[in-house]
C-alpha positions as CSV (number, residue, x, y, z in Angstrom):
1,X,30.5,51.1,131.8
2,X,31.1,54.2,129.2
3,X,33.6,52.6,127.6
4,X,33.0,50.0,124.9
5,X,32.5,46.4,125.4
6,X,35.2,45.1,123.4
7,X,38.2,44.6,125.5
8,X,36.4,43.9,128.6
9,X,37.0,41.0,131.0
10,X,34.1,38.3,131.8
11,X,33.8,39.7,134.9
12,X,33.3,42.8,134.2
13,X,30.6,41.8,131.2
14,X,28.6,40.0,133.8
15,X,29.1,43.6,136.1
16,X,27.7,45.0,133.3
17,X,25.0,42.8,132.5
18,X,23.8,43.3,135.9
19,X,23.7,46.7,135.9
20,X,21.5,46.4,132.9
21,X,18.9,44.3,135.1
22,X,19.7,41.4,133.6
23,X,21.3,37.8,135.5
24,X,25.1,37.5,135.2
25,X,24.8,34.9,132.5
26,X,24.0,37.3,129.8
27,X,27.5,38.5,130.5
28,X,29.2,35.5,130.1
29,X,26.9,34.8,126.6
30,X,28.3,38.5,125.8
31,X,31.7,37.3,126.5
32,X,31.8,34.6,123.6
33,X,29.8,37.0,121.2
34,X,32.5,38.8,121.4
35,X,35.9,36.9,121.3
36,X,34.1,33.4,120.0
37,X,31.8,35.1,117.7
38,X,33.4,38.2,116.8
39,X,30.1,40.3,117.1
40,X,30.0,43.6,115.4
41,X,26.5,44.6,116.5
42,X,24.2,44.3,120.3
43,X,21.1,43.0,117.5
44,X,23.5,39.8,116.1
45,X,23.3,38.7,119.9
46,X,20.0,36.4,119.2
47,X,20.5,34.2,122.3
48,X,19.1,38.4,124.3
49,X,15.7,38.4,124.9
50,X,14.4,40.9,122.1
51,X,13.4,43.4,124.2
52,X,16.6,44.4,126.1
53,X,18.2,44.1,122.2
54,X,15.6,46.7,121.2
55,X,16.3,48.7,124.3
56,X,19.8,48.8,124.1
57,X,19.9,50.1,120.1
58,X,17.8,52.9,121.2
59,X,20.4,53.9,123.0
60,X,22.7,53.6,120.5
61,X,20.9,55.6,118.4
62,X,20.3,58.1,121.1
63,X,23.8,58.7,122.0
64,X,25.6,57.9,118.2
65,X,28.0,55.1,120.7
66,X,28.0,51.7,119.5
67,X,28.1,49.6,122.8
68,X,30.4,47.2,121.2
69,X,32.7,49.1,119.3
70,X,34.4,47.4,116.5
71,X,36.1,49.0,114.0
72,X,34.8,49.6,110.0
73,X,36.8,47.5,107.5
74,X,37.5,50.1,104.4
75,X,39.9,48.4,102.3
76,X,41.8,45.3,101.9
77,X,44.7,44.0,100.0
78,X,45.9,40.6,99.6
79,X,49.3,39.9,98.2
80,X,50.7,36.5,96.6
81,X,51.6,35.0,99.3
82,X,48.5,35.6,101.4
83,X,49.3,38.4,103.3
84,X,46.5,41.0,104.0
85,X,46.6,44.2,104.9
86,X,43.4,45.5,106.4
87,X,43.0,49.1,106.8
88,X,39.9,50.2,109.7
89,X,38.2,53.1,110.4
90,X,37.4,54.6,113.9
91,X,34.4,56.2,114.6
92,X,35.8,60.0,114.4
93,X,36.8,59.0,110.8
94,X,40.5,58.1,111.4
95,X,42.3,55.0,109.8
96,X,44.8,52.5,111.0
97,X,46.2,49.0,109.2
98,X,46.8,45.8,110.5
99,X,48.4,42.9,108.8
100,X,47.8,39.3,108.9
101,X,51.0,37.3,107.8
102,X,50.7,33.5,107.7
103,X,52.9,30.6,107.4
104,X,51.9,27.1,107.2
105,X,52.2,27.0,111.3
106,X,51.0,30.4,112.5
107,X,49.0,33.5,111.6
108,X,50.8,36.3,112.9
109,X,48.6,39.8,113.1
110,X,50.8,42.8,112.7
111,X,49.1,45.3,115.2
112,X,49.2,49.4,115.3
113,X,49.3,51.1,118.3
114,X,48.5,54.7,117.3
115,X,46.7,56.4,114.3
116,X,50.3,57.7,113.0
117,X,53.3,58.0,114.7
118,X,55.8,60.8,116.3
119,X,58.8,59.2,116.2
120,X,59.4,60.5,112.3
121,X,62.2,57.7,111.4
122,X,62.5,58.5,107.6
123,X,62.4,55.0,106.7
124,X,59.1,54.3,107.8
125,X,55.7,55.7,105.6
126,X,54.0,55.9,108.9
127,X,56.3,58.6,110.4
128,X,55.6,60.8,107.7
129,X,52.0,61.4,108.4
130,X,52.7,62.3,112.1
131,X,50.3,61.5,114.8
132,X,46.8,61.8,115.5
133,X,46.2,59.8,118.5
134,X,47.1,56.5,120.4
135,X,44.6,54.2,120.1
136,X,41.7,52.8,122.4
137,X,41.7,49.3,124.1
138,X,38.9,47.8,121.6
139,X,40.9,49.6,118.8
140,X,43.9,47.7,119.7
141,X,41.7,44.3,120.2
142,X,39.6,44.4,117.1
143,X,42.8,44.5,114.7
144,X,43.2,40.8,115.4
145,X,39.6,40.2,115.6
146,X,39.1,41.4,111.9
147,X,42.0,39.6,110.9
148,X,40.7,36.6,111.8
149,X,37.5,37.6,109.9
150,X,39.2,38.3,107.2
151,X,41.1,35.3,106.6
152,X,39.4,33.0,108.3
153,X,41.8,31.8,110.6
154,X,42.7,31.9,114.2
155,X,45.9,34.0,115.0
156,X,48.5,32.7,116.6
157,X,51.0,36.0,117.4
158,X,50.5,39.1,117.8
159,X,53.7,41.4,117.1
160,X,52.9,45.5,117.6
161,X,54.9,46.5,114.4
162,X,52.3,48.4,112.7
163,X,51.5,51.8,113.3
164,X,53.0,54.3,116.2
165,X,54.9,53.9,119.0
166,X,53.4,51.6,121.6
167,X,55.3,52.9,124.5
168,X,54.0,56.0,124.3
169,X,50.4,53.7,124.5
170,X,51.8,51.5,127.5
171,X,48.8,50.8,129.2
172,X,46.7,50.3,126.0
173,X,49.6,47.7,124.6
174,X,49.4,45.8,128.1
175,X,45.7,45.7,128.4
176,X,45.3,44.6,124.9
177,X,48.4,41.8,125.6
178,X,45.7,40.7,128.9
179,X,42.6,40.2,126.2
180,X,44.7,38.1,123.7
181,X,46.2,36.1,126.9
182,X,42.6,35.9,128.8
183,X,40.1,36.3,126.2
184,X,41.4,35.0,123.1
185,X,43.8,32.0,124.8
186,X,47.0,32.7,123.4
187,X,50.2,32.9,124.9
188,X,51.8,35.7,126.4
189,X,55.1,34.6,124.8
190,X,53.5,34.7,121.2
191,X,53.4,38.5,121.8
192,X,56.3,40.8,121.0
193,X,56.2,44.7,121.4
194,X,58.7,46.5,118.9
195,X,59.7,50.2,120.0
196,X,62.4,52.7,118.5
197,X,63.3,53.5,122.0
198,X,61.6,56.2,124.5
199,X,63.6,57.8,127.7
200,X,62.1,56.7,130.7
201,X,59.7,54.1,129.3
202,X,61.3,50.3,129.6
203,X,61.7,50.4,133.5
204,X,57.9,51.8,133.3
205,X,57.0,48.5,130.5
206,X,59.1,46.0,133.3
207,X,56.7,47.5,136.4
208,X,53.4,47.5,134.9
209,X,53.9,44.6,132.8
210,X,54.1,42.3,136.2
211,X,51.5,44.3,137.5
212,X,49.0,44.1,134.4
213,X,50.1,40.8,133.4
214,X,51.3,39.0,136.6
215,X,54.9,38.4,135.1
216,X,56.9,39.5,131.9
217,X,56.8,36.8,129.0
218,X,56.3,38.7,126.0
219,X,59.4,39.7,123.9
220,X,61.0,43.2,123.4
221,X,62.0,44.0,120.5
222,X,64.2,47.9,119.8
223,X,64.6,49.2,116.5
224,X,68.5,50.5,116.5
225,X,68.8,50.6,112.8
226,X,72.4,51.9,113.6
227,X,75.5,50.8,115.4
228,X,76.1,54.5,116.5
229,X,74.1,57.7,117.8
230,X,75.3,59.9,114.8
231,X,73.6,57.2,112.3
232,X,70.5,56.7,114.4
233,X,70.1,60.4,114.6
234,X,70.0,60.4,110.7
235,X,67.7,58.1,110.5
236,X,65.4,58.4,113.6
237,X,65.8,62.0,114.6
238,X,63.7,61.8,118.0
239,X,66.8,59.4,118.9
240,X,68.8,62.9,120.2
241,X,66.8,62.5,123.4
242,X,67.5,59.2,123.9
243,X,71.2,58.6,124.0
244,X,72.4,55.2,122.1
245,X,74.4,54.1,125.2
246,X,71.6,55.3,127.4
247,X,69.1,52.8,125.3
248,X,71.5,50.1,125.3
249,X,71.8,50.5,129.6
250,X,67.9,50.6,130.1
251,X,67.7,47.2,127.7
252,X,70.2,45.5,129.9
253,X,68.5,46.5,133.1
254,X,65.2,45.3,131.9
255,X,66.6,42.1,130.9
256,X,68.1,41.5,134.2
257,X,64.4,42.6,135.9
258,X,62.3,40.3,133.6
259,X,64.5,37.6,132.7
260,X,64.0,37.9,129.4
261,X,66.2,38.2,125.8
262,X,66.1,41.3,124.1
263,X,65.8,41.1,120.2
264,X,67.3,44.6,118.2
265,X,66.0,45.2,114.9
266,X,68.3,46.4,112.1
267,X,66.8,48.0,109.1
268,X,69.3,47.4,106.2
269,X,69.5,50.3,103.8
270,X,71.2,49.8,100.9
271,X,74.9,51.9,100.8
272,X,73.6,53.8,104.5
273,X,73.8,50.8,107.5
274,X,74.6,47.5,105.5
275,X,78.8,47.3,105.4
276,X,80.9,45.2,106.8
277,X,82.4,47.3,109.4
278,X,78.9,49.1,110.7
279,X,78.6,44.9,111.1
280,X,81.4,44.8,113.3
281,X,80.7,48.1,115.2
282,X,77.3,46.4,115.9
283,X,79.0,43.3,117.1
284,X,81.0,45.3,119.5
285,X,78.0,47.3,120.7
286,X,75.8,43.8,121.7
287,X,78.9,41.9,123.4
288,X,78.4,40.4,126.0
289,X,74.7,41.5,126.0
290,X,72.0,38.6,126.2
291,X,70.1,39.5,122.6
292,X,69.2,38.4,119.3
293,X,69.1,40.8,116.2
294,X,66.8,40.5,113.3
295,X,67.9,41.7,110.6
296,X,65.0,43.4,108.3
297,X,65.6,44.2,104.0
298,X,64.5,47.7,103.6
299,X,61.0,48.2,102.2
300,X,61.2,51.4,99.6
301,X,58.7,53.6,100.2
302,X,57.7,57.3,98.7
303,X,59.6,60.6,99.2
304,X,63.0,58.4,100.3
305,X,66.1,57.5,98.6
306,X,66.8,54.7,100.7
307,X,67.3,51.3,98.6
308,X,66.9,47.6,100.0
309,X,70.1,45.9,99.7
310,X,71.1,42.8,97.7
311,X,70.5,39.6,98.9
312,X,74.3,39.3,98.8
313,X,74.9,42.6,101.0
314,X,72.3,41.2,103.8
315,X,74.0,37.7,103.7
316,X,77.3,39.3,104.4
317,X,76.1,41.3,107.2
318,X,74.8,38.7,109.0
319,X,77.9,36.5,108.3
320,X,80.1,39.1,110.2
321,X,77.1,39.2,113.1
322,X,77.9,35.2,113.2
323,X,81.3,35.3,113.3
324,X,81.1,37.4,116.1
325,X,79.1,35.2,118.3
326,X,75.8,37.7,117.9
327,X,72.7,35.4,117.4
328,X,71.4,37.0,114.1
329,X,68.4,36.3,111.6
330,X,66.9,37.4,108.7
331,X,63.2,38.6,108.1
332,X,61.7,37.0,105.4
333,X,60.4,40.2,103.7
334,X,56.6,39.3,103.1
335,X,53.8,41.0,100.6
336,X,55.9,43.2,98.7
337,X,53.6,43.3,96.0
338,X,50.8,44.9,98.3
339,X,52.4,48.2,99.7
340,X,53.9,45.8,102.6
341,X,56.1,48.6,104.1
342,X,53.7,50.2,107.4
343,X,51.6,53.2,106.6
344,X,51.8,52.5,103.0
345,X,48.6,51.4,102.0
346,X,47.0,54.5,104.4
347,X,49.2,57.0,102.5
348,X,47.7,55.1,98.7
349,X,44.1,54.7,99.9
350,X,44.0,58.3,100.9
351,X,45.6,59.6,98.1
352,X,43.5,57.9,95.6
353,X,40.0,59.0,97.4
C-alpha cells in the first residue's frame, strides 16, 4: 500500500497488516487508531509490539512519507458563535481550510475539495488564488477528523463547500463520502456536495455514486447565483461552457436517475441578483422542477465591490420565491467576525507571514 493509511477500509488495514508479517488484528486495532482515536503518528499506536513501531518509523524516516498521513494544523480561528476555521498544511507545503459550524443539534464540517479553485466566480476569495491541486483521499478525510479535534465533538454533516470544485475531484468526493458512511458511521444523507456546475460531470456523479456508494443518498446542491446565463457569466465566468439551460437539463435528469431533490444556491449581492423581478425570473426558471433553493447573504470579501444585502432585501426575495410555490430558505450567515467567507482566512494568514 503506497498510499497513506488514512482513508483506507478495515479490510484493506488488515491486507496491510499482513503484508507487514503481522496477524490481521493489528489491522483492525489500526482501524480504530485511526477513525476512533484520531492518530497522527505509527508510535501513538502503543497496543503494536515495539518493535514493528520502531521498524515502521525507520521507514518513515527513510522515505520522508508518513504512513498515516494526517494533515498539520497551522492556524485556527474561532468566532462568537463557535465556529472554527482550521487552516491545514499538506506535506508539499500547501494549505487548505475547513470549517466546523455547530448548532445545538449538529456539528456540521465544511470540507475543501481542492487547494484553490478554477472556477474563478468573483464572489468567492477562493477563486482568486486559482488552483494548485485536488486534494488526496486522507486530505479530504482528515478535515473532519481535525475538526473533531479541534472542538471536541463528533461531526454530524459533512457539506463540500469549502475550497475548489469537487466534481472536478469526483472520485476523491465519493471515496471520502464511503469513509464518513463506513468508517466514521454517519449517514450518507448528512452529506451534501455543492458544485457551480461542470459539462459532462452530474450523469458521471449519478454512475459512480451507485457504484462507489451502492445507491445515491447524499444531496446536490448547484450554485446558480443567477436566474439567467448573461448574469451567471458575470459572475462565474467558466459558466460560458456550460449553458444555463444545459445545467438546468442535466439537474433534472439526475433527479429523475437518483430519486433525489436538488437544492440551488443563490448568492444574494446587494443591487446585482437580489430584486424582485430576478425573484420571479428565478421562479419561472425552477417550475415545475422538484428543488429547494437556499438562499445565501453575500459575505464581502477583498478586491470586490459586491455588498451583502439588507435583511429587508433577502426577506423580499424569498417572499416572491414563496409566493411562487418554490420551496426557499435562508442561510443563517455564521462567523462573520472570523473571515467566514471561503479562502479568506488562507488569503490573511498568507499575507500576514
Amino acid at each position: 500500500m503506497t498510499s497513506p493509511l488514512l482513508g483506507q477500509s478495515q479490510a484493506a488495514l488488515e491486507a496491510w497488516a499482513v503484508a507487514e508479517g503481522q496477524p490481521a488484528f493489528r489491522g483492525r486495532q489500526l482501524h480504530a487508531w485511526l477513525y476512533r482515536r484520531g492518530a497522527h503518528d505509527i508510535a501513538a499506536i502503543s497496543d503494536w509490539p515495539l518493535s514493528w513501531r520502531e521498524g515502521l518509523r525507520a521507514r518513515e524516516a527513510e522515505t520522508g512519507q508518513p504512513l498515516i498521513g494526517r494533515l498539520t494544523e497551522v492556524h485556527r480561528r474561532v468566532a462568537a458563535d463557535g465556529t472554527t476555521k482550521l487552516l491545514l498544511a499538506t506535506r508539499d507545503g500547501l494549505q487548505l481550510e475547513t470549517v466546523g459550524i455547530p448548532s445545538a443539534d449538529r456539528l456540521t464540517v465544511c470540507v475543501s475539495s481542492q487547494v484553490g479553485c478554477p472556477m474563478a466566480c468573483r464572489f468567492c476569495a477562493t477563486g482568486k488564488e486559482g488552483l494548485a491541486r485536488s486534494l488526496a483521499l486522507h486530505e479530504v478525510v482528515d478535515q473532519v477528523l481535525s475538526v473533531r479535534e479541534a472542538m471536541e465533538r463528533r461531526p454530524s454533516h459533512v457539506v463540500f463547500m469549502g475550497m475548489g470544485e469537487p466534481l472536478l475531484n469526483t472520485e476523491v468526493v465519493l471515496e471520502a463520502m464511503a469513509v464518513f458512511c463506513r468508517d466514521l458511521e454517519m449517514a450518507q444523507r448528512q452529506i451534501t456536495v455543492s458544485t457551480v456546475g461542470v459539462s459532462g460531470a452530474l450523469p458521471r456523479l449519478a454512475e459512480r455514486a451507485r457504484q462507489v456508494l451502492g445507491r445515491t443518498q447524499f444531496t446536490l446542491a448547484v450554485s446558480l447565483h443567477a436566474p439567467d446565463q448573461r448574469l451567471r457569466e458575470a459572475l462565474i465566468p467558466t459558466a460560458r461552457g456550460y449553458p444555463l439551460e444545459e445545467l438546468l437539463e442535466d439537474c433534472r435528469d439526475y433527479a429523475w436517475e437518483t430519486s433525489r431533490r436538488v437544492s440551488f444556491e443563490y448568492i444574494l449581492l446587494a443591487g446585482v441578483n437580489d430584486a424582485p423581478a430576478q425573484a420571479e425570473a428565478l421562479a419561472r426558471l425552477l417550475r415545475g422542477f422538484q428543488s429547494h433553493v437556499n438562499l445565501i447573504p453575500y459575505n464581502p470579501i477583498e478586491e470586490e465591490e459586491f455588498e451583502r444585502p439588507s435583511p429587508r432585501a433577502v426577506n423580499r426575495f424569498r417572499q416572491v420565491l414563496l409566493e411562487r410555490s418554490i420551496a426557499v430558505s435562508v442561510r443563517a450567515s455564521r462567523g462573520l467576525d472570523q473571515d467566514a467567507a471561503c479562502g479568506q482566512l488562507r488569503r490573511a494568514f498568507a499575507g500576514s507571514r
